[in-house]
C-alpha positions as CSV (number, residue, x, y, z in Angstrom):
1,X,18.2,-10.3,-4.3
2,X,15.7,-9.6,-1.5
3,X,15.5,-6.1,0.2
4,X,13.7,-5.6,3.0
5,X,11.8,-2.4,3.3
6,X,10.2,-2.4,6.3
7,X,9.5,-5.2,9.4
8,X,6.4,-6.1,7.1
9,X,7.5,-5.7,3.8
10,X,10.3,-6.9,1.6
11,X,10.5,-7.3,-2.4
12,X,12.6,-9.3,-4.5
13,X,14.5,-9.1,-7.2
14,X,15.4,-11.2,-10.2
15,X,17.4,-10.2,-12.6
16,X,18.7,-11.4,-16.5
17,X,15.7,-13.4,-16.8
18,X,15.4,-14.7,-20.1
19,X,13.3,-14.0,-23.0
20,X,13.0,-12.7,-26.8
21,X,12.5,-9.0,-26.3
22,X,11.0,-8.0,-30.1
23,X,8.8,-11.6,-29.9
24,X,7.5,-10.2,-26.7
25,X,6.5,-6.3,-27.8
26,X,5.2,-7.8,-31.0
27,X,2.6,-10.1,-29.1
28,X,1.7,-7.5,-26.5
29,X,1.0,-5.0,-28.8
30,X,-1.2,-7.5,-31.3
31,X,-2.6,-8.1,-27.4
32,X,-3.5,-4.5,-27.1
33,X,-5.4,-3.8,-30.2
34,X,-7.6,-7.3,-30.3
35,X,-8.0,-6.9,-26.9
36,X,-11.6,-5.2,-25.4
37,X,-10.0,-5.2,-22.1
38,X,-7.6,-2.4,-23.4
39,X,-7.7,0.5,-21.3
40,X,-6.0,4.2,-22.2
41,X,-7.6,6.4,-20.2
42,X,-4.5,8.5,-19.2
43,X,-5.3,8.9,-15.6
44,X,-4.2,9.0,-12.8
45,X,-6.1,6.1,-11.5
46,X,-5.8,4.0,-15.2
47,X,-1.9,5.9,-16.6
48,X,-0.4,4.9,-20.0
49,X,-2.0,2.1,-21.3
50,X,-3.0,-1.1,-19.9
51,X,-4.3,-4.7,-21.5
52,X,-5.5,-7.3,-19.6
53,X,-3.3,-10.2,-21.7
54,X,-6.1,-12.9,-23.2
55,X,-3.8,-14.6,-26.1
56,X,-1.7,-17.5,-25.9
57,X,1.6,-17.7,-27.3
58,X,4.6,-20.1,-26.9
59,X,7.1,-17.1,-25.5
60,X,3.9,-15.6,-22.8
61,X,3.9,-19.2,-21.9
62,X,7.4,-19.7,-21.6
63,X,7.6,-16.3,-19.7
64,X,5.0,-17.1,-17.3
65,X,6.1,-20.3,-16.6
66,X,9.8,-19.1,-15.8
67,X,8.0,-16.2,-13.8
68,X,6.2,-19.2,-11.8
69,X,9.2,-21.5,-10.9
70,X,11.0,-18.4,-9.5
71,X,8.0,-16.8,-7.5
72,X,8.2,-21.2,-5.8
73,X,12.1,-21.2,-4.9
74,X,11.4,-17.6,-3.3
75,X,8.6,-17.9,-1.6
76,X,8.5,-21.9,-0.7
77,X,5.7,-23.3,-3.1
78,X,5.8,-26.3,-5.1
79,X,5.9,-25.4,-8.7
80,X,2.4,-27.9,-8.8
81,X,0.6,-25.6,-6.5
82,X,-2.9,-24.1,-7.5
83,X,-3.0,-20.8,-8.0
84,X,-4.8,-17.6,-10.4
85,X,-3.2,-15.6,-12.2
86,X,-4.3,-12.7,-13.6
87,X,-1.5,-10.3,-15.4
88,X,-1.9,-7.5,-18.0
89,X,0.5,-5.0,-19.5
90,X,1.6,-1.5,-19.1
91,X,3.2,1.0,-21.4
92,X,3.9,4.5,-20.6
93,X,5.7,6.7,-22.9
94,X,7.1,10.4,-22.2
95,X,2.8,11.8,-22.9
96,X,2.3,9.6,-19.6
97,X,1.9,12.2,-17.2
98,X,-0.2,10.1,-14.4
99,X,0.7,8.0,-11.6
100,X,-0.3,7.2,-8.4
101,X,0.2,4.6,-5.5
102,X,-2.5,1.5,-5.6
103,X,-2.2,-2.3,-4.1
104,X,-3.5,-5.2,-6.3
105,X,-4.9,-7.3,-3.3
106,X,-8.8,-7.2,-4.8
107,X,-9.3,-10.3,-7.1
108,X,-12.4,-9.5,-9.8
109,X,-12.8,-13.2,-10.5
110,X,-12.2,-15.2,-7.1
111,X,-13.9,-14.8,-4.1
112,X,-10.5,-14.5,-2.1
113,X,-7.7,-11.6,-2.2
114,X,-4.3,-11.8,-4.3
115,X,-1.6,-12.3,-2.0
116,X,1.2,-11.4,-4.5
117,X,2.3,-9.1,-7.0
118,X,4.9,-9.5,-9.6
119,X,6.5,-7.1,-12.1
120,X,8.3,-7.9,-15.6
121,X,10.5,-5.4,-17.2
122,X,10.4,-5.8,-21.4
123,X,11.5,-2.8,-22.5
124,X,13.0,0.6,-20.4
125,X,13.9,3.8,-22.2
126,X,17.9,4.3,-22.4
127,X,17.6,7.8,-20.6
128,X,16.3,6.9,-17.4
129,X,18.0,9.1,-14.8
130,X,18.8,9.1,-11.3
131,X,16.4,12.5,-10.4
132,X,12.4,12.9,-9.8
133,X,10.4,10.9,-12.6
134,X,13.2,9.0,-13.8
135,X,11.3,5.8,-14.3
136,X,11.7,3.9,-11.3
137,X,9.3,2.0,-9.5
138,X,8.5,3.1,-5.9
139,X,6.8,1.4,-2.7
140,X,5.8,3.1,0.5
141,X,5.0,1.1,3.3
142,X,2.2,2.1,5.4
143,X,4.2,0.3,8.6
144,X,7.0,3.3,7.7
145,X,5.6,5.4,5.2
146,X,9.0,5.6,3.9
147,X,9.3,5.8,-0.1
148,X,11.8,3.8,-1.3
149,X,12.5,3.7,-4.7
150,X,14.2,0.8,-7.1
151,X,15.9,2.0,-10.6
152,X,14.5,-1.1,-13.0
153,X,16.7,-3.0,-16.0
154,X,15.0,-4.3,-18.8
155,X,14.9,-8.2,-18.1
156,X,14.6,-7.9,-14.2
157,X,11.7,-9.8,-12.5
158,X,10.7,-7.8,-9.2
159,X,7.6,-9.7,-6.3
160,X,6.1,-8.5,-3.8
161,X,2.9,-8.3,-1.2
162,X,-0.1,-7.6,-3.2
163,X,-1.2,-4.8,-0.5
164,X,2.0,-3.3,-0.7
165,X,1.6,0.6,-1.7
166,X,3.2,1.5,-5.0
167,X,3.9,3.2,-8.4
168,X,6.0,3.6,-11.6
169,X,7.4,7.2,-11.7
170,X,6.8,8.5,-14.7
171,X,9.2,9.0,-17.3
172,X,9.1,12.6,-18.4
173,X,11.4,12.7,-21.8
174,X,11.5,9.4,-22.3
175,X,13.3,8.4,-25.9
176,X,10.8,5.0,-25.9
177,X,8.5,3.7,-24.2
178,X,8.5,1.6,-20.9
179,X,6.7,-1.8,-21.3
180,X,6.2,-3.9,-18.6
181,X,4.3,-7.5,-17.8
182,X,2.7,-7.4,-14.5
183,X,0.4,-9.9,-12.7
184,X,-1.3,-11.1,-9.3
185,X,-1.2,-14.6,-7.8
186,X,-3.2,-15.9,-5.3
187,X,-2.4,-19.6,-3.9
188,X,-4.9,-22.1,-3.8
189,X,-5.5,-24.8,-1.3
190,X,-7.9,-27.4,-2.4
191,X,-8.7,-28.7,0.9
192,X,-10.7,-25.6,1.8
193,X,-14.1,-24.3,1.3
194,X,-14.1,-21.0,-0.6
195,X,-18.0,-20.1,-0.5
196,X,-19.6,-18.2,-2.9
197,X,-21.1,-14.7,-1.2
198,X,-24.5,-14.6,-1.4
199,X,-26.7,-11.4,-1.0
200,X,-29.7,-11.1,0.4
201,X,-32.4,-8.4,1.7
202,X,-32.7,-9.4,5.2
């Protein structure tokens, strides 16, 4: 399903991808605590906790690779394209009082900007609600600034433009907690030059 949010901006929406849900907490959350790029700040900048995801398992694999074929017949790529990835989790339970809108377009690792963003719902408390912090995910486009906000389902597979503004409401009461896969790509093209920036004092 693709919505369109603005001139500039749309998002899409997958949803009933498959997976096993209890194989996939249990491996995130062994991710979590081996991990040193485990962050759990609590803020409003870092909320919940978030894991950059460094193991390999057969079901991340399987996951990512389903991820990848349907981010190609959306957005035109062959599934054989290069491309970084980079993807991490989130959970956010009802202490999770933080959240605030960011964009994903800066790349740590690459000398070039992540062009798209993609969002993985695991797990969702039962209780989310229709009101303020109910738990859905929100984008504001700066074309608009009109906040639009999307009610997740557990199993739903949501893209969209790296630089486009967003945030998970928090979910004030929640009766679990809300864990999520998320990760930036940014395409490749082999025939280019990607020069490495060099400083200098002059």
């Amino acid at each position: 399903m693709e919505l369109q949010l603005s001139e500039k901006y749309k998002i899409n929406i997958i949803k009933d991808i498959e997976y096993n849900k209890e194989q996939l907490i249990k491996e995130i959350k062994f991710n979590v605590d081996v991990s040193k790029r485990t962050f759990e700040k609590g803020t409003e900048k870092e909320p919940g906790i978030q894991s950059d995801i460094l193991i390999q398992t057969e079901s991340l694999s399987k996951l990512k690779n389903i991820i990848w074929e349907k981010f190609c017949e959306i957005y035109g790529y062959e599934f054989n394209t290069p491309y970084h990835l980079k993807y991490w989790c989130y959970i956010s339970d009802e202490k999770n009082k933080h959240s605030g809108y960011h964009i994903h377009t800066l790349n740590d690792e690459l000398y070039l900007e992540n062009q798209y963003t993609w969002v993985f719902y695991i797990q969702l408390p039962t209780n989310l609600g229709e009101g303020e912090n109910s738990g859905r995910i929100l984008f504001r486009t700066d074309d608009t600034q009109i906040e639009h906000k999307i009610k997740p389902m557990e199993g739903s597979l949501i893209f969209f433009s790296a630089d486009l503004p967003h945030r998970p409401e928090i979910n004030l009461g929640s009766d679990k907690e809300r864990i999520v896969l998320a990760g930036n790509y940014c395409i490749l093209d082999l025939e280019k030059s990607y020069k490495k920036r060099t400083k200098t004092i002059l």
